[in-house]
C-alpha positions in Angstrom: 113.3 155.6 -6.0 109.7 154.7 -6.3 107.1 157.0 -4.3 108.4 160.4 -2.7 108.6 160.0 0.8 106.5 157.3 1.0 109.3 155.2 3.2 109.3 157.9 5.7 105.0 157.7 6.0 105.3 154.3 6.2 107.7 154.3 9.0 105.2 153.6 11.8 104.5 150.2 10.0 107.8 148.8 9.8 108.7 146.2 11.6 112.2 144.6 12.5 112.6 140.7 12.0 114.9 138.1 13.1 116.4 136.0 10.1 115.2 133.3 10.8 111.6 134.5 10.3 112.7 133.8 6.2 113.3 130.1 7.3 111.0 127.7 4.8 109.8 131.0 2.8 109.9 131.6 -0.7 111.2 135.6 -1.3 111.7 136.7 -4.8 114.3 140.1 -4.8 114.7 142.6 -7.1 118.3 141.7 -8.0 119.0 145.5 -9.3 118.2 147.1 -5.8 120.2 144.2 -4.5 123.4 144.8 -6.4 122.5 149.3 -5.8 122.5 148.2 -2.1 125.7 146.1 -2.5 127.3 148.7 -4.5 126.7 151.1 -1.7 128.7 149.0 0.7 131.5 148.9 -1.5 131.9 152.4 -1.7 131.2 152.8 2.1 134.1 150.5 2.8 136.3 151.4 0.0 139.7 150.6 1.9 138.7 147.3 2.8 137.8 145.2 0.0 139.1 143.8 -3.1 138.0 143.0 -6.7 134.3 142.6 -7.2 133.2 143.2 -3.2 129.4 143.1 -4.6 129.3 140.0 -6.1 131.2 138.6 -3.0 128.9 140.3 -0.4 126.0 138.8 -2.9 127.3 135.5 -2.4 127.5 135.6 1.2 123.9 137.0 1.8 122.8 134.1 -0.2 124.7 131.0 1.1 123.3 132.5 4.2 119.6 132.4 3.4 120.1 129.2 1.4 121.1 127.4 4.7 117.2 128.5 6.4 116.3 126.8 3.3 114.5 130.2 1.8 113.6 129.4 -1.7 115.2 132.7 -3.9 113.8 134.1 -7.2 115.9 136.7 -8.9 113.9 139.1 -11.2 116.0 141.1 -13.3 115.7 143.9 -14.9 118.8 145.7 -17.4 118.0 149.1 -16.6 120.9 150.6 -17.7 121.1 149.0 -21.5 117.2 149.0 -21.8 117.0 152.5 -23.3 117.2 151.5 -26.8 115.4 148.2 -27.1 112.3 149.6 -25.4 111.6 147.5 -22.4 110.9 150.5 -19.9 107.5 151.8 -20.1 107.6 154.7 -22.1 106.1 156.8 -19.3 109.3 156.1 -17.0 111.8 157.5 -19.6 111.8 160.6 -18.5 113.0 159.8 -15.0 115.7 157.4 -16.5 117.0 159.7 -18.7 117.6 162.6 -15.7 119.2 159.5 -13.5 121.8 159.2 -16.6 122.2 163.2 -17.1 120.3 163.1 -20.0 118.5 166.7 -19.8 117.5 169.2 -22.1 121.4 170.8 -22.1 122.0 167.9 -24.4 120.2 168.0 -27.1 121.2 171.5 -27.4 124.7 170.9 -27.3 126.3 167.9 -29.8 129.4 167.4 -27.8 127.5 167.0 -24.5 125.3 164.6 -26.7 127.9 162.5 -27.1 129.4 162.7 -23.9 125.8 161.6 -22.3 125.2 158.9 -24.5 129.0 157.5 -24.1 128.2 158.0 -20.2 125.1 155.9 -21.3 126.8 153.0 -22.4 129.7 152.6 -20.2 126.7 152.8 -17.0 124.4 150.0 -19.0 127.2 148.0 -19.5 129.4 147.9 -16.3 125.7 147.5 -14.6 124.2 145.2 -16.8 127.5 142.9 -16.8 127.5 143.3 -12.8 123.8 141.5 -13.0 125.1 138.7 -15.4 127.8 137.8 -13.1 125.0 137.7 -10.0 122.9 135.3 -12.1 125.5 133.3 -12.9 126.4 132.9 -9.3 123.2 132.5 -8.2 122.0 129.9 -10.5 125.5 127.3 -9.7 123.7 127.8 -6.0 120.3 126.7 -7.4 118.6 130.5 -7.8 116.6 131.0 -11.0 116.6 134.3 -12.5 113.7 135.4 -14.6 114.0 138.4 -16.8 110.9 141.2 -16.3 109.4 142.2 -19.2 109.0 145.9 -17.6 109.4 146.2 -14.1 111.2 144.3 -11.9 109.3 144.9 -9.0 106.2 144.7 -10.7 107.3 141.3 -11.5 107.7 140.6 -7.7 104.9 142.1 -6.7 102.3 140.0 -9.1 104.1 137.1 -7.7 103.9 137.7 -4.3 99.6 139.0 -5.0 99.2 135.6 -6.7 100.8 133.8 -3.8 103.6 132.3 -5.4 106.1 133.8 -3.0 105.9 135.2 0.6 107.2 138.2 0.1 109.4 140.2 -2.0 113.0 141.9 -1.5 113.0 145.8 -3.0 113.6 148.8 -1.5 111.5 151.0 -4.1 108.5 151.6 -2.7 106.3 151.8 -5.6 106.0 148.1 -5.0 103.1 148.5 -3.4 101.6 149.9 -5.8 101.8 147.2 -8.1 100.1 144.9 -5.4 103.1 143.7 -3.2 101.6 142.4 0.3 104.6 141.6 1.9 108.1 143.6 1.2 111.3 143.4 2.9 113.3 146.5 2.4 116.6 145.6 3.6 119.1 142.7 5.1 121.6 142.4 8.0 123.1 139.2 7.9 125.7 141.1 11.0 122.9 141.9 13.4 120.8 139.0 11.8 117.4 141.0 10.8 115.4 141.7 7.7 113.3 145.0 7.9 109.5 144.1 6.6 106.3 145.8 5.6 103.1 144.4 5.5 100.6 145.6 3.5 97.4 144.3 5.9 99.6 146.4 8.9 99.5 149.4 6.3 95.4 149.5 6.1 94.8 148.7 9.8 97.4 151.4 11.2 96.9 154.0 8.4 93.8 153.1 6.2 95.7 153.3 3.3 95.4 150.4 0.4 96.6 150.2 -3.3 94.6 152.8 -4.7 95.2 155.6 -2.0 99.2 154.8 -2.2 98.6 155.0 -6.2 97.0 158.4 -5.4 99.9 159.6 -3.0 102.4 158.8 -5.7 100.3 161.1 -8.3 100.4 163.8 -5.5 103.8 163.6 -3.8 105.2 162.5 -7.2 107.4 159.3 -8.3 108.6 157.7 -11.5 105.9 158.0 -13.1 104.4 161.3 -12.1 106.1 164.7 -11.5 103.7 165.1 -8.4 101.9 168.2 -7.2 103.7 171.4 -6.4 103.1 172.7 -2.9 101.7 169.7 -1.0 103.9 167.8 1.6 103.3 164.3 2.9 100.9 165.5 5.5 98.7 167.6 3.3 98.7 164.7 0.9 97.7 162.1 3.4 95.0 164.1 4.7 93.3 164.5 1.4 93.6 160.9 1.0 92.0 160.1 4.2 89.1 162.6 3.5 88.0 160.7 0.6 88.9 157.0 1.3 90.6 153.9 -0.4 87.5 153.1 -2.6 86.8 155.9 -4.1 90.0 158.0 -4.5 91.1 156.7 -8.1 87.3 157.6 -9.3 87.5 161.5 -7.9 91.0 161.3 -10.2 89.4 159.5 -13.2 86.5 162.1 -13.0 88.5 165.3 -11.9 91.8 164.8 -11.9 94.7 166.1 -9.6 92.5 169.5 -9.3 90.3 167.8 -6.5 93.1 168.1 -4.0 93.3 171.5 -4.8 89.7 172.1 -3.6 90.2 170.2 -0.7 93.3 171.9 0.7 91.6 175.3 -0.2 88.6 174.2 1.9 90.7 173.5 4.8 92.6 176.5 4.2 89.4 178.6 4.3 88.3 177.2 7.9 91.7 178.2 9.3 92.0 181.9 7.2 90.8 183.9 5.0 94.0 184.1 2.7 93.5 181.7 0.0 94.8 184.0 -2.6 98.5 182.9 -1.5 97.3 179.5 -1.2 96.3 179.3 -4.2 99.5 180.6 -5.8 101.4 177.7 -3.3 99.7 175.0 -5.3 100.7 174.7 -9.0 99.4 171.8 -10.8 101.1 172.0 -14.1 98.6 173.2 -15.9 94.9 174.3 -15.9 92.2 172.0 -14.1 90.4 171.2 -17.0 93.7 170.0 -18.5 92.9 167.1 -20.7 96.6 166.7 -21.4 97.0 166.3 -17.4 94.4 164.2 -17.1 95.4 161.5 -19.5 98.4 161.1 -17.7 97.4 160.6 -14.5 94.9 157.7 -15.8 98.2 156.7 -17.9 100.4 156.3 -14.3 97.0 154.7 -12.8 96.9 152.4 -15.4 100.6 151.6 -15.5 100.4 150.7 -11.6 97.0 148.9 -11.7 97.7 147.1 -15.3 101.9 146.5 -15.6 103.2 144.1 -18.1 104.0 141.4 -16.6 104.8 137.2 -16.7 101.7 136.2 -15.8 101.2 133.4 -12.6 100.6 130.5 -15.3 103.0 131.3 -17.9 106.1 128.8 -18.6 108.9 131.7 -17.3 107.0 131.6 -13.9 106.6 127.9 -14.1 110.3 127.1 -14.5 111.5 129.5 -12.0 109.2 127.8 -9.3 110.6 124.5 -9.7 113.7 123.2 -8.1 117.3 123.9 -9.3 119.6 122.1 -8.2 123.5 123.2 -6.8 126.2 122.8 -9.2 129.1 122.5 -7.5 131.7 122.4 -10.0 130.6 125.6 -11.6 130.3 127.4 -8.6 134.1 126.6 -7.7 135.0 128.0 -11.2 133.2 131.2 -10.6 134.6 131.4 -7.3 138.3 130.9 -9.1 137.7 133.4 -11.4 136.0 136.1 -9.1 137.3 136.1 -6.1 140.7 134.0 -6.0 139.5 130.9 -4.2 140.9 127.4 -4.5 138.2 124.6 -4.8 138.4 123.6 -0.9 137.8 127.5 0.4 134.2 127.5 -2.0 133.3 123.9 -0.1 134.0 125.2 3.0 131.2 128.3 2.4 128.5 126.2 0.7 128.7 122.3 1.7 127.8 123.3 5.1 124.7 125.4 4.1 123.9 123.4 1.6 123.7 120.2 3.8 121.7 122.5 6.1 119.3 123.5 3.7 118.5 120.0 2.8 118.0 119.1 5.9 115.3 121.6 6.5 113.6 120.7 3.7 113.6 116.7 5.2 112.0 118.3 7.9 109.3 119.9 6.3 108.5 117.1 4.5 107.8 115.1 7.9 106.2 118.2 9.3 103.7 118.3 6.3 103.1 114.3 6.5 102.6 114.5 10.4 100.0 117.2 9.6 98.4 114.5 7.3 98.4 111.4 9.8 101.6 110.1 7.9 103.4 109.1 10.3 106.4 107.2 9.5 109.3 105.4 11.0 112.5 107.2 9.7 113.6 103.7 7.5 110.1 103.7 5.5 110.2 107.5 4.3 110.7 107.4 0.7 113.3 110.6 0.9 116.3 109.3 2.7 117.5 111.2 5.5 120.7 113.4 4.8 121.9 112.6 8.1 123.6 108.8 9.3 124.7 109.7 12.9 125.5 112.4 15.6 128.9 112.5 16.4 128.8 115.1 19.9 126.5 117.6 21.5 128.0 121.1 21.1 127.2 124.6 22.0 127.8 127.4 19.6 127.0 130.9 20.9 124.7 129.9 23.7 122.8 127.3 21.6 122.3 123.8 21.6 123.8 122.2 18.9 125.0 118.7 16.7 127.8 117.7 15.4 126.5 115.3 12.7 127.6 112.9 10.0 126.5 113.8 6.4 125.4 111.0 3.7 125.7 111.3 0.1 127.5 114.6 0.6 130.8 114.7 -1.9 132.9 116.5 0.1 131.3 117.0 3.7 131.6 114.2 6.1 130.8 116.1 9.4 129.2 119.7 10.4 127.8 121.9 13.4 123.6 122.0 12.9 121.3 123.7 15.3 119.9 121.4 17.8 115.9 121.8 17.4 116.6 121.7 13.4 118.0 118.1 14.4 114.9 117.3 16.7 112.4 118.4 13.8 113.9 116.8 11.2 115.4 113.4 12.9 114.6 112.6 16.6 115.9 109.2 15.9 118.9 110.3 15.6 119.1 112.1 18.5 117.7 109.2 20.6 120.4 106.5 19.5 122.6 109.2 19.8 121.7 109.6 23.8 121.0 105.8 23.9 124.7 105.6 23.1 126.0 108.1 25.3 124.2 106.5 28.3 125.0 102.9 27.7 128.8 104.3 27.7 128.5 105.9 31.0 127.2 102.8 32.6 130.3 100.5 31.3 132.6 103.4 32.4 130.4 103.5 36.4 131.0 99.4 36.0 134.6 99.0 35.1 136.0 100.4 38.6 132.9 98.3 40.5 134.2 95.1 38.9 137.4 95.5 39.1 136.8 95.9 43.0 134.9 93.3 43.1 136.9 91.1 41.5 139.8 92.2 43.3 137.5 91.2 46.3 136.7 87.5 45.3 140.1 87.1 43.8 141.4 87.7 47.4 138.2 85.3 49.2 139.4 82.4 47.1 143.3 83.6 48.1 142.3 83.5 51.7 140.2 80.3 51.2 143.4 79.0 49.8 145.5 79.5 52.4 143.8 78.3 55.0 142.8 74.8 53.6 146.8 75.1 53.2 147.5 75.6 56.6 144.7 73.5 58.1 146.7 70.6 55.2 149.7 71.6 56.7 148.7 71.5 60.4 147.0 67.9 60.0 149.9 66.9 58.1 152.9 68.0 60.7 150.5 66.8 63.7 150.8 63.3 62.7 154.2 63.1 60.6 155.0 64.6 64.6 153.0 62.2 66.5 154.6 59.5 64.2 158.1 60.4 64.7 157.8 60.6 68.7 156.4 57.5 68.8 158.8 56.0 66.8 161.8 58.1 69.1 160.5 56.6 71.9 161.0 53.4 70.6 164.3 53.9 68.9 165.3 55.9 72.8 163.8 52.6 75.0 165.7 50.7 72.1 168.8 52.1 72.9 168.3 52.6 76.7 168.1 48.8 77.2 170.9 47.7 75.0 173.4 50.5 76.5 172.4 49.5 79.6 172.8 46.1 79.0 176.2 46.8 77.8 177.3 48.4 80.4 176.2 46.1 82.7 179.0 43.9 80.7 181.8 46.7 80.6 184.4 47.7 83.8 182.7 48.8 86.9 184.8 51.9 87.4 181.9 53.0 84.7 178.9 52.2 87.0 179.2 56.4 87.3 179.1 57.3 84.3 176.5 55.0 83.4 174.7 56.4 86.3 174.8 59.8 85.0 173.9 58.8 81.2 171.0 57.3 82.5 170.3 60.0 84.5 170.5 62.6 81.2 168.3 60.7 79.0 165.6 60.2 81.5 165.5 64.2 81.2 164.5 64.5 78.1 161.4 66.8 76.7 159.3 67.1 73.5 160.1 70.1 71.5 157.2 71.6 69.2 159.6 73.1 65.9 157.1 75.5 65.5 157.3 76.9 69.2 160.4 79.5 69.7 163.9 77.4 70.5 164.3 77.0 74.1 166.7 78.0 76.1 169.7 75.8 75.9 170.7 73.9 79.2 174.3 73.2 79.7 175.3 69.3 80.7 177.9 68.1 82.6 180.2 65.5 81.7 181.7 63.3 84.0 185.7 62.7 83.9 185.9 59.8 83.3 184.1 60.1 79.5 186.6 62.7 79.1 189.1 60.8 80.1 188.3 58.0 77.8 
């Protein structure tokens, strides 16, 4: 619960946040308003989930912080089965016992007695086992728990005032009170915000600090105080502003709650003269000069201003600030045993935000060594980069992203990161990456260019070929040509004279014929084989070669 209404005066200070504003942070959460919040949704969506939706929406609202590397600190507190052992302040019992139905009507009646305190066990337990079961989830994923001697968000808020966190997750708003600076109220992993409230936006905007939100919480009532009958947020706020942050808690010490009666008559008086039913309005639960009343209210200061707490150098805080690291194996048993899964369904959830988170946190460390001149080449950093290789550009939702090769990752060879994680953490990468990619586009733009220019040459020294062929050829049948006419003409004058010799010896009824042989050959022409055939003539023979 925390303050009355204090949410709702706070409103004009809230602020909406993208997720990623919890990247690098460390955030402790009040694991009991975590698993209320988470219990909520399980009722909300009743038809639609399955054994133990709360510890299976927890899981999911951590694998997804884990992977912006946001360091997690449970504090836990066992409400429910803290009655007897006495670790709530004694001046919160009351409230606890009306949030278990543990009135007055009880002690009169025995039955009802029993019925309460039955009602009181089976609550602690069921509650208290539903916060063992979110440890034990959260520390296989590396998330400490440590147990609040008191309050659990008193426990968060010293941490987060000693700057040992960044913030804190609660949504009771007494938080403030304890000295919480930065508070994040609630999560939306679907719309991917965290709602926050600063407590520096607080004092500019309002002018409120610690002391007056101590003092609205005596007025407007919370678990500590019953409050003040008959004053609303706006009356209450006024009276705070009208005596200001540093001196509020005195005018209590020294008055008590009384003082805000005199104010609001004061104000009352201005505006009418009926205070007589003013007066009756306000009730104050007793006289002013209640000593009873008084103690209390410097009891609730003191309880807000002074909690019991770990304090910043003690070995609880110490151990829960230092790294733990991700046990696998268990986490796939708890996963077995809570929600069904075989080992390969638990990999796929975490590896991939584990490998993520670790890669962030490579990152940082070159961020912080560029920040002090150290300015390494990727081989000489001492912490060896989780990443060997990028595989393929990708988009995912309209962003720039890697596919990447994992090293030393059991289990994970190859996952999607965001591309400017990628950049921070590894530019190298990146460039052999491109380097790659652009050398392969060149020998792709050069295969087709060679090839056509080899084609090209292939068919020069073809052509080059052939034509040294045919001048070969050419030289070669001009003078096998030349030869063979030359030696024709011999063989032809050869035979010319020796047939005309012998005719000159045969009967001269051939002198004709001879006549017309001679005749024949005389015609005679060169033929070039490689012109077309000529036309063929036709000869006449004389009768008397027929006849012979």
């Amino acid at each position: 619960m925390g303050v009355k209404n204090l949410w709702d005066i706070l409103e004009s200070c809230k602020k909406t946040l993208p997720l990623h504003h919890l990247q690098n942070k460390r955030v402790c959460i009040d694991l009991s308003c975590w698993m209320v919040q988470l219990q909520n949704v399980k009722k909300t969506h009743c038809g639609l989930v399955k054994d133990k939706p709360s510890i299976r929406n927890l899981f999911h609202r951590l694998r997804a912080l884990i992977a912006l590397n946001c360091s997690l600190i449970f504090v836990a507190a066992l409400l429910y089965c803290c009655l007897v052992d006495g670790s709530i302040p004694a001046i919160k019992l009351a409230t606890y016992r009306r949030r278990l139905n543990l009135g007055l009507e009880v002690t009169q009646d025995e039955t009802n007695s029993q019925k309460a305190c039955s009602l009181r066990r089976n609550m602690g337990s069921e509650f208290s086992c539903m916060i063992k079961e979110a440890k034990d989830i959260g520390l296989a994923l590396g998330i400490p728990c440590l147990d609040s001697i008191e309050e659990a968000e008193a426990q968060c808020a010293l941490l987060n005032s000693e700057s040992l966190c960044d913030g804190c997750f609660s949504s009771d708003s007494d938080v403030f009170l304890f000295g919480a600076r930065t508070v994040y109220r609630d999560i939306c992993l679907g719309e991917g915000h965290v709602v926050c409230y600063e407590m520096e936006e607080v004092e500019r905007k309002l002018g409120f600090g610690r002391n007056s939100l101590i003092t609205l919480a005596l007025i407007l009532g919370s678990d500590y105080s019953p409050g003040v009958h008959g004053l609303g947020p706006e009356s209450a706020c006024q009276i705070v502003k009208s005596i200001g942050d540093s001196n509020v808690l005195q005018k209590i010490a020294s008055e008590g709650l009384p003082f805000a009666k005199k104010i609001k008559t004061s104000k009352k008086q201005m505006r009418s003269k009926k205070t007589n039913s003013l007066d009756c309005e306000i009730h104050f639960n007793g006289s002013d000069n209640n000593p009873e009343r008084k103690n209390e209210c410097l009891q609730v200061i003191d309880a807000y201003l002074k909690p019991k707490c770990h304090p910043a150098d003690s070995d609880a805080v110490c151990r829960v600030l230092s790294q733990h690291p991700f046990q696998r194996l268990k986490l796939q048993g708890i996963c077995a045993q809570f929600f069904g899964w075989p080992p390969e369904k638990t990999d796929e959830y975490t590896l991939t935000k584990i490998a993520e988170r670790d890669l962030r946190r490579f990152a940082n460390l070159r961020s912080t060594s560029s920040e002090l001149g150290v300015n390494l080449p990727l081989q000489k950093i001492p912490v060896k980069c989780p990443v060997s290789g990028v595989v393929k550009q990708r988009k995912v939702q309209g962003t720039e992203c890697f596919e990447v090769l994992w090293e030393g990752f059991d289990g994970l060879k190859t996952s999607i990161v965001p591309a400017d994680l990628l950049e921070s953490a590894c530019p190298e990468k990146i460039a052999e990456f491109e380097e790659k990619t652009a050398l392969g586009k060149k020998q792709n733009q050069r295969k087709p260019g060679s090839k056509k220019s080899g084609n090209r040459l292939a068919m020069a020294e073809i052509d080059l070929k052939l034509q040294t062929l045919l001048l070969d050829i050419e030289s070669g049948s001009n003078t096998a040509w030349s030869t063979s006419l030359s030696s024709k003409a011999a063989i032809s004058e050869d035979r010319t004279a020796s047939t005309t010799a012998s005719h000159t010896k045969l009967d001269p009824r051939n002198a004709g014929c001879r006549a017309a042989l001679s005749t024949d050959t005389s015609q005679y022409a060169v033929i070039d084989l490689r012109s077309p055939s000529p036309v063929a003539r036709t000869r006449t023979v004389s009768r008397c070669q027929t006849s012979e």
